[in-house]
N, CA, C and O of each residue as an XYZ file, in Angstrom:
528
protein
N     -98.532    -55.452      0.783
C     -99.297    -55.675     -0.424
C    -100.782    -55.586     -0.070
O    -101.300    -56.315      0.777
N    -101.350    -54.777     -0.673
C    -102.910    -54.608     -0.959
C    -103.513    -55.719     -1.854
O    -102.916    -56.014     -2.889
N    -104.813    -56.437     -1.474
C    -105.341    -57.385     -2.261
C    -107.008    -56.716     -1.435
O    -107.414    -56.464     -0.301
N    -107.646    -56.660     -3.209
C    -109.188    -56.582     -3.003
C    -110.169    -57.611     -2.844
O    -109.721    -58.648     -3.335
N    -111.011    -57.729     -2.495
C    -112.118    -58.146     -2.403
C    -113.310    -57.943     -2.337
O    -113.528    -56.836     -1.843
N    -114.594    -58.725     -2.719
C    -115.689    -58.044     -2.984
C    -116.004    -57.194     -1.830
O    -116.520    -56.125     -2.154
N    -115.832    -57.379     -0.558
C    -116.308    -56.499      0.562
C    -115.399    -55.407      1.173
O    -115.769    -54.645      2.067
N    -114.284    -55.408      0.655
C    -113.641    -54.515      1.228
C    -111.672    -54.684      0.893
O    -111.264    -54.631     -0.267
N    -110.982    -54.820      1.730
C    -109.571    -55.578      1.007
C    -108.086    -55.868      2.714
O    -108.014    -55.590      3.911
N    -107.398    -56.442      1.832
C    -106.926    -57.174      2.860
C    -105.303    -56.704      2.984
O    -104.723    -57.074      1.963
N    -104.617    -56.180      3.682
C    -103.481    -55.857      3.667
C    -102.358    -56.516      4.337
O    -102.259    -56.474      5.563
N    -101.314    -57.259      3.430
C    -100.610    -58.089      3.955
C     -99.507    -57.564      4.797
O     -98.468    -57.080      4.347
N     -99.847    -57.712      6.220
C     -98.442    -56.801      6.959
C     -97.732    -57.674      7.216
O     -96.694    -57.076      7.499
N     -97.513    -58.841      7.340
C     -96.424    -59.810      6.938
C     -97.027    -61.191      6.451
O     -98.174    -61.427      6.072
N     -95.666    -62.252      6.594
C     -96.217    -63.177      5.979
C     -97.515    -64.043      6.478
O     -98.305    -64.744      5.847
N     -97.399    -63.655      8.096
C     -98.953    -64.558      8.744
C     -99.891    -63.717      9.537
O    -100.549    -64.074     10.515
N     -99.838    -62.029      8.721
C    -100.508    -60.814      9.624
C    -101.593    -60.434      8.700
O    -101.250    -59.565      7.899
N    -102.343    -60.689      8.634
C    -103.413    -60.252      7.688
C    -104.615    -58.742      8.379
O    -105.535    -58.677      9.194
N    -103.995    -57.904      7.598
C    -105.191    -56.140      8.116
C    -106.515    -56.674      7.072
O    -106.229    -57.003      5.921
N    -107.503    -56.718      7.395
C    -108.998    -56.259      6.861
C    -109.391    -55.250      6.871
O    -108.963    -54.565      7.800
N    -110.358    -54.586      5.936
C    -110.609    -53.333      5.981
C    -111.732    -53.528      5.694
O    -111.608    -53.667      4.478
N    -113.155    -53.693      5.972
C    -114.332    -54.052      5.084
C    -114.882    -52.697      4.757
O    -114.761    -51.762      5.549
N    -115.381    -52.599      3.796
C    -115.800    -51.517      3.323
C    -116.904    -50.589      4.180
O    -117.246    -51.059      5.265
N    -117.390    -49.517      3.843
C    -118.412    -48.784      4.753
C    -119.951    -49.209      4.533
O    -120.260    -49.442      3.364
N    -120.790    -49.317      5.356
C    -122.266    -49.726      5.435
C    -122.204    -51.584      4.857
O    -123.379    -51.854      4.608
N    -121.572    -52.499      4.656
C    -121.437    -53.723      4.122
C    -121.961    -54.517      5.491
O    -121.566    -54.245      6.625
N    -122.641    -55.245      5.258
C    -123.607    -56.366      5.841
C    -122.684    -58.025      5.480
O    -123.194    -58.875      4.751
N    -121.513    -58.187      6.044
C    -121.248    -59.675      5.981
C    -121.712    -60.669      5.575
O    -122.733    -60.438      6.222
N    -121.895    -61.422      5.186
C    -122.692    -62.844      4.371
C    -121.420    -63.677      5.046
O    -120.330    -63.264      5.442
N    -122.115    -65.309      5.016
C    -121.706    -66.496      5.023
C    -120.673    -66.297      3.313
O    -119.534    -66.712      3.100
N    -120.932    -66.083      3.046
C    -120.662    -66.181      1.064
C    -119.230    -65.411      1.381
O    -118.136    -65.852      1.032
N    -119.433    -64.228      2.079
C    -118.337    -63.053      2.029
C    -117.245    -63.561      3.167
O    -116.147    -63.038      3.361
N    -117.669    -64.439      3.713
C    -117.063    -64.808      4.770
C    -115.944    -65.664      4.133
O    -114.763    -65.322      4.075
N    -116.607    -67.145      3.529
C    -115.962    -68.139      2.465
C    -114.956    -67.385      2.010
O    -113.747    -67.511      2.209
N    -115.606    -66.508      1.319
C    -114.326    -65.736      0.516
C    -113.271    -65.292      1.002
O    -112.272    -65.655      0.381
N    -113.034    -64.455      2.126
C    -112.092    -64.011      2.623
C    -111.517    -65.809      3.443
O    -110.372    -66.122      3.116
N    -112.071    -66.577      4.152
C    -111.213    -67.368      4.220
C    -110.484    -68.482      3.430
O    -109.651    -69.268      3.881
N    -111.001    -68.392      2.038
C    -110.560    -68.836      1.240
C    -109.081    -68.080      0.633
O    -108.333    -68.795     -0.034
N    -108.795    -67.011      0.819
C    -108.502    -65.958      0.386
C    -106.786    -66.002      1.564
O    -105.617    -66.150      1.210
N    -107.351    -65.814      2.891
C    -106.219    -66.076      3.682
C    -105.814    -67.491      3.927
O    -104.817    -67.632      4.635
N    -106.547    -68.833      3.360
C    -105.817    -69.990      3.268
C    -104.344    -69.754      2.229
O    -103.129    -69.886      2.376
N    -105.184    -69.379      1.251
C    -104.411    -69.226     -0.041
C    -103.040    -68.295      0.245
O    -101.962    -68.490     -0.316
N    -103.309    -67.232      1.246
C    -102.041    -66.326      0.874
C    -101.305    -66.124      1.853
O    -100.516    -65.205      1.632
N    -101.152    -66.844      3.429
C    -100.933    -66.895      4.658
C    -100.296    -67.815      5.098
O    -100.548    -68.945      4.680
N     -99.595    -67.676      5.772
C     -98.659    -69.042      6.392
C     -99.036    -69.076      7.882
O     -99.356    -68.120      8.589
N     -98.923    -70.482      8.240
C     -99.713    -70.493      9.129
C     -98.392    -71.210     10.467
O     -97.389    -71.914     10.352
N     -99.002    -70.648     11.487
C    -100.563    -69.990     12.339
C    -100.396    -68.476     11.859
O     -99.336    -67.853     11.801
N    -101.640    -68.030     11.536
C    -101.689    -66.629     10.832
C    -102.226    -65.695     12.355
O    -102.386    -66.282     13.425
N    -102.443    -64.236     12.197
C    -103.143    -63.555     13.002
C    -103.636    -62.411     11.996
O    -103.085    -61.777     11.096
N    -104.958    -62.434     12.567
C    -105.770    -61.249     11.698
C    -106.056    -59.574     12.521
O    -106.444    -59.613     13.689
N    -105.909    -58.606     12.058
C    -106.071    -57.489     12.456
C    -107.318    -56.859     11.429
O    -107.247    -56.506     10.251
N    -108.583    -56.874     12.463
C    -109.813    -56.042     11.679
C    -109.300    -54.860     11.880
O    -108.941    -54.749     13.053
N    -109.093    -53.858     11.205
C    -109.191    -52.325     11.156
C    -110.744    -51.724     10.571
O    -111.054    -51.429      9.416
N    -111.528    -51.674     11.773
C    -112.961    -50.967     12.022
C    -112.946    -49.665     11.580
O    -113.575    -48.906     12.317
N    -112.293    -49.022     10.355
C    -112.434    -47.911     10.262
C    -113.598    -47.280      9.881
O    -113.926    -46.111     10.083
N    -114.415    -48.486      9.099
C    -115.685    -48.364      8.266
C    -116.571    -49.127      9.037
O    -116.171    -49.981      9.828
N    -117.881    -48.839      8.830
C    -119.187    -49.246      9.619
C    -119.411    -50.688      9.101
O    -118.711    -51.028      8.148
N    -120.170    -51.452      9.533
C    -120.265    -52.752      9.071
C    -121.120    -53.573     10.124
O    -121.277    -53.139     11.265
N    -121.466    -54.332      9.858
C    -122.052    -55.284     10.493
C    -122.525    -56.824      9.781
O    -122.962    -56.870      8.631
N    -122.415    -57.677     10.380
C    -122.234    -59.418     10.224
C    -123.972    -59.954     10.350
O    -124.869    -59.469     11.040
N    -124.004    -61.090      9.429
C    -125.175    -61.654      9.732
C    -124.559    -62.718     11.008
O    -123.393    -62.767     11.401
N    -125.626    -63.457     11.455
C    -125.424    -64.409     12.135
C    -125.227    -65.438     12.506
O    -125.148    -65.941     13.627
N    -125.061    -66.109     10.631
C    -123.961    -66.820     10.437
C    -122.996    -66.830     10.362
O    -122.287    -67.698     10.871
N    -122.500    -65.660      9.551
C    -120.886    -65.485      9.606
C    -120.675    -65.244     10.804
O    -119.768    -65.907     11.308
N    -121.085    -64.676     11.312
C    -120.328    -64.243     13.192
C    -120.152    -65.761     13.770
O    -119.203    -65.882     14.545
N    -120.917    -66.934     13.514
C    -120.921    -67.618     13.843
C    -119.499    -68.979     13.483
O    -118.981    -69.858     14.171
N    -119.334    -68.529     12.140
C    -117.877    -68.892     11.388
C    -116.913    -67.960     11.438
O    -116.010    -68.631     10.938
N    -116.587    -67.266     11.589
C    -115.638    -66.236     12.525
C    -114.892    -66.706     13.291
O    -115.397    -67.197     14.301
N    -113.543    -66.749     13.150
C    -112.645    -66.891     13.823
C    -112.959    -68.458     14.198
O    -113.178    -68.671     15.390
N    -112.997    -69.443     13.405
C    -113.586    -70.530     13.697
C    -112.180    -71.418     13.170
O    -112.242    -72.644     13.265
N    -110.966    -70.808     12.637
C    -110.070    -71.774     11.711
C    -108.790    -72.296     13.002
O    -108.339    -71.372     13.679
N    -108.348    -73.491     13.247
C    -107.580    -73.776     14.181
C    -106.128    -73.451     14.045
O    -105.301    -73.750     14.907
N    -105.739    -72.587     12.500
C    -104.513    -72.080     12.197
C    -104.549    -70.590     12.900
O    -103.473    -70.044     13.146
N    -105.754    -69.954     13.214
C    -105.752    -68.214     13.396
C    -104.969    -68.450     15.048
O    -105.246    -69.429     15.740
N    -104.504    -67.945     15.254
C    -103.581    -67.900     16.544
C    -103.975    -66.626     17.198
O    -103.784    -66.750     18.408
N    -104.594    -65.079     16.810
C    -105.256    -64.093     17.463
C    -105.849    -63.750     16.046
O    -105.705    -64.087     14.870
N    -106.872    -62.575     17.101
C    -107.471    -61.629     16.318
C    -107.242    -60.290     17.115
O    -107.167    -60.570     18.312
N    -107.151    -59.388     16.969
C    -107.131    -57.602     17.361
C    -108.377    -57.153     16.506
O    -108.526    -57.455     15.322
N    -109.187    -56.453     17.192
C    -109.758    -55.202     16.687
C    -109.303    -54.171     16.633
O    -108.552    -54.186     17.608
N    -109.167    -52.905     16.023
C    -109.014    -51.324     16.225
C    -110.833    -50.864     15.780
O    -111.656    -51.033     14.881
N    -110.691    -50.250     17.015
C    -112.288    -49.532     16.560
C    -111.921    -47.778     16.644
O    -110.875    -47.281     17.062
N    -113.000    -47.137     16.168
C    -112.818    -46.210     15.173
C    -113.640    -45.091     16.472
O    -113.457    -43.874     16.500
N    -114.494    -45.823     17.415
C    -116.045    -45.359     17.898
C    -117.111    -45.869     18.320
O    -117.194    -47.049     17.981
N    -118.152    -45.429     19.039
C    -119.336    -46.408     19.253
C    -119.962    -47.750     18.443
O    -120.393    -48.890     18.615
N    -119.734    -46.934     17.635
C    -120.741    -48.075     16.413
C    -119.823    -49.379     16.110
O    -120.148    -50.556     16.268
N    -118.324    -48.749     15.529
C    -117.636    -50.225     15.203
C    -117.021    -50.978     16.620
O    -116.325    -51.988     16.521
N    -117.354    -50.377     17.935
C    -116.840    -51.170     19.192
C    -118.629    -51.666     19.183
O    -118.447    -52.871     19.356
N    -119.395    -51.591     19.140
C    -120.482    -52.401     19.488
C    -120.492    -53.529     18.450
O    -120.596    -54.642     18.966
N    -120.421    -53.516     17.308
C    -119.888    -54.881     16.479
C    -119.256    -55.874     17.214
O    -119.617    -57.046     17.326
N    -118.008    -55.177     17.851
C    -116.643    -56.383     18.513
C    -117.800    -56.686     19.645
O    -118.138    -57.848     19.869
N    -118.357    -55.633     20.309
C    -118.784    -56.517     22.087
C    -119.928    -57.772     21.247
O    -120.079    -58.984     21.402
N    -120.523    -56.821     20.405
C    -122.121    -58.065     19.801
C    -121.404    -59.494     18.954
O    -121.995    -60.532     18.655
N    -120.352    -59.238     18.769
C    -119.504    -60.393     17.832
C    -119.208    -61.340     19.254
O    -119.642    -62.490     19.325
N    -118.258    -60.584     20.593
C    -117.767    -61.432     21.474
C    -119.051    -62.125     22.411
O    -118.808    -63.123     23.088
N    -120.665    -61.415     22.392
C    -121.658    -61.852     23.065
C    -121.820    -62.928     22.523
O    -122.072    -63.848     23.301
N    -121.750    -63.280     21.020
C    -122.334    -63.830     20.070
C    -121.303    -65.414     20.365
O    -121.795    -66.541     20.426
N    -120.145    -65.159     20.479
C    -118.958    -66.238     20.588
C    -118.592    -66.577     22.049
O    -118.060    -67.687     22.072
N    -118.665    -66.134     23.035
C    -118.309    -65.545     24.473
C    -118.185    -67.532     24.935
O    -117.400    -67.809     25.842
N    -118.654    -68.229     24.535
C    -118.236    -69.599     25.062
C    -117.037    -70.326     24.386
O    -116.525    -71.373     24.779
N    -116.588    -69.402     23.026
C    -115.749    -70.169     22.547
C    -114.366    -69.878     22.817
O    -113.498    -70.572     22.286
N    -113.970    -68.623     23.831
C    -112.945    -69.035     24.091
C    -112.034    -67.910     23.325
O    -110.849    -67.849     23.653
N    -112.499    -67.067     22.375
C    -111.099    -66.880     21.285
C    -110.560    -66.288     21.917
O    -110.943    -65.967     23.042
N    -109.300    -65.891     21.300
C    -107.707    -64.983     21.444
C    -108.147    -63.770     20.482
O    -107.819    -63.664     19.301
N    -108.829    -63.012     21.100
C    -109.539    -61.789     20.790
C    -109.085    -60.573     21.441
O    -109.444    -60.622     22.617
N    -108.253    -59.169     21.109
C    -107.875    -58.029     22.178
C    -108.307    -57.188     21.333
O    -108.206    -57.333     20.114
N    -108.892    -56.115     21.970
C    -109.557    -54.847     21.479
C    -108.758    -53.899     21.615
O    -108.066    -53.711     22.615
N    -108.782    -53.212     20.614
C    -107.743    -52.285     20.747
C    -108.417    -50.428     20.234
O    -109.151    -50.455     19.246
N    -108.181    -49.052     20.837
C    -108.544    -47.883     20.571
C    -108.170    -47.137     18.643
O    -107.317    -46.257     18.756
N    -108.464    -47.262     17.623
C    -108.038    -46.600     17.167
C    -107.484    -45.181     17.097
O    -106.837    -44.811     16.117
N    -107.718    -44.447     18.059
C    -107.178    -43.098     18.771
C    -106.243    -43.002     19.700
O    -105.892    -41.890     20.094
N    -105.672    -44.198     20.215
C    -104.795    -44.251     21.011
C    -103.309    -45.150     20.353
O    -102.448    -45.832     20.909
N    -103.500    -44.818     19.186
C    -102.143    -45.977     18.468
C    -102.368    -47.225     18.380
O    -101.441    -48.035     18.371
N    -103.556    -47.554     18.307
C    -104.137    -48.995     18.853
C    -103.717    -49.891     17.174
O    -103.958    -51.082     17.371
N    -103.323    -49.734     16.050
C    -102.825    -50.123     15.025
C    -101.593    -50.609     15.102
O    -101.197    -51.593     14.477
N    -100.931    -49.930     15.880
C     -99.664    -50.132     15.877
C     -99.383    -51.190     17.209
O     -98.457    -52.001     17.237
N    -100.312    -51.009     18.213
C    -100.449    -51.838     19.276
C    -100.815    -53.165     18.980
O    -100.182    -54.178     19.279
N    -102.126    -53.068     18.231
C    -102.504    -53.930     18.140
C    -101.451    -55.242     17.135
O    -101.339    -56.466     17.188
N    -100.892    -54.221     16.350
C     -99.628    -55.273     15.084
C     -98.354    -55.892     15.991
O     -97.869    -56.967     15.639
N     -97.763    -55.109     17.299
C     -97.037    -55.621     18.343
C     -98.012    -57.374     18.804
O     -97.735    -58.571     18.723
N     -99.033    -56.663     19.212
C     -99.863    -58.079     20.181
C     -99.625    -58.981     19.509
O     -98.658    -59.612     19.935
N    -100.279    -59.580     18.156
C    -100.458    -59.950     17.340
C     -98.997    -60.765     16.783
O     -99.094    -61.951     16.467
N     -97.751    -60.109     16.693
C     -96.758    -60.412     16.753
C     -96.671    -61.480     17.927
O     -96.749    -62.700     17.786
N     -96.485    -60.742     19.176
C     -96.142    -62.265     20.270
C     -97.087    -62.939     20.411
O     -97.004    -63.938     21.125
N     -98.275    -62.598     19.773
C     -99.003    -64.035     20.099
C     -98.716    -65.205     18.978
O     -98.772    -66.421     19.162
N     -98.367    -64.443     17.666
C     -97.545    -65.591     17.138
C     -96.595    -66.564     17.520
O     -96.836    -67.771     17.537
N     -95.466    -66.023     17.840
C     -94.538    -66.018     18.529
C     -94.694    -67.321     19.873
O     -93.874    -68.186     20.179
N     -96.177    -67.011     20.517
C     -96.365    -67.939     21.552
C     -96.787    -69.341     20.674
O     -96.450    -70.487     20.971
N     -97.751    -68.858     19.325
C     -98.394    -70.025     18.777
C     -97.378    -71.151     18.367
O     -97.555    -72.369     18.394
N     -96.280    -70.446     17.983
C     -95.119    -71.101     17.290
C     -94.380    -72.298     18.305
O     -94.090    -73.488     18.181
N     -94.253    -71.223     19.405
C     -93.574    -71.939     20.539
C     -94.448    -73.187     20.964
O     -93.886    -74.249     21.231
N     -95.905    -73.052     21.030
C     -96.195    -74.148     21.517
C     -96.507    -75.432     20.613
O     -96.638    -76.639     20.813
N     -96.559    -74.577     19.534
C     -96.758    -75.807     18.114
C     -95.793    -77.485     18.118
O     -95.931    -78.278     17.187
């Protein structure tokens, strides 16, 4: 199931797998941030895992990067990057967080990294569950 949002939209690949897609040239807000986690409280069972799909250009203020991946239900995150531009987001996002620790794997969009990345994402559920 496809669900929109003001920045872009969210694709439910199962019940605790949430794909993002943010739209092209979009600048993140604290505001846009709320929203989408308001958004996967509401429609996610938890411990959830999120898959950004970087297909589109984008970039975060420095608050939201800062509330990012901040919820104690998210169990991973995967990137797929597309290219230079949307892998320098993930490294400037992980510079930005790099003490906190997350369950963060980067993954090639040119190398099947979608499909890789929806495997990872899977057992790391899988581990979250187990240790719950």
């Amino acid at each position: 199931m496809k669900y929109t949002l003001s920045f872009g939209y969210i694709n439910q690949i199962s019940a605790n797998i949430a794909e993002i897609i943010i739209d092209n040239s979009t600048l993140i807000t604290v505001e846009m941030f709320e929203e989408y986690n308001e958004f996967i409280t509401k429609h996610f069972s938890k411990p959830y895992a999120v898959l950004v799909n970087s297909i589109n250009s984008y970039s975060m203020t420095h608050e939201a990067t800062l509330l990012a991946a901040k919820s104690n239900a998210l169990a991973a995150t995967a990137t797929v990057s597309f290219g230079n531009e949307s892998e320098q987001v993930v490294e400037k996002f992980l510079k930005d967080r790099g003490a906190d620790n997350l369950n963060l794997r980067k993954f090639s969009g040119f190398e099947m990294g979608r499909i890789k990345a929806i495997r990872w994402l899977e057992l790391e559920l899988m581990k979250a569950k187990e240790n719950a």
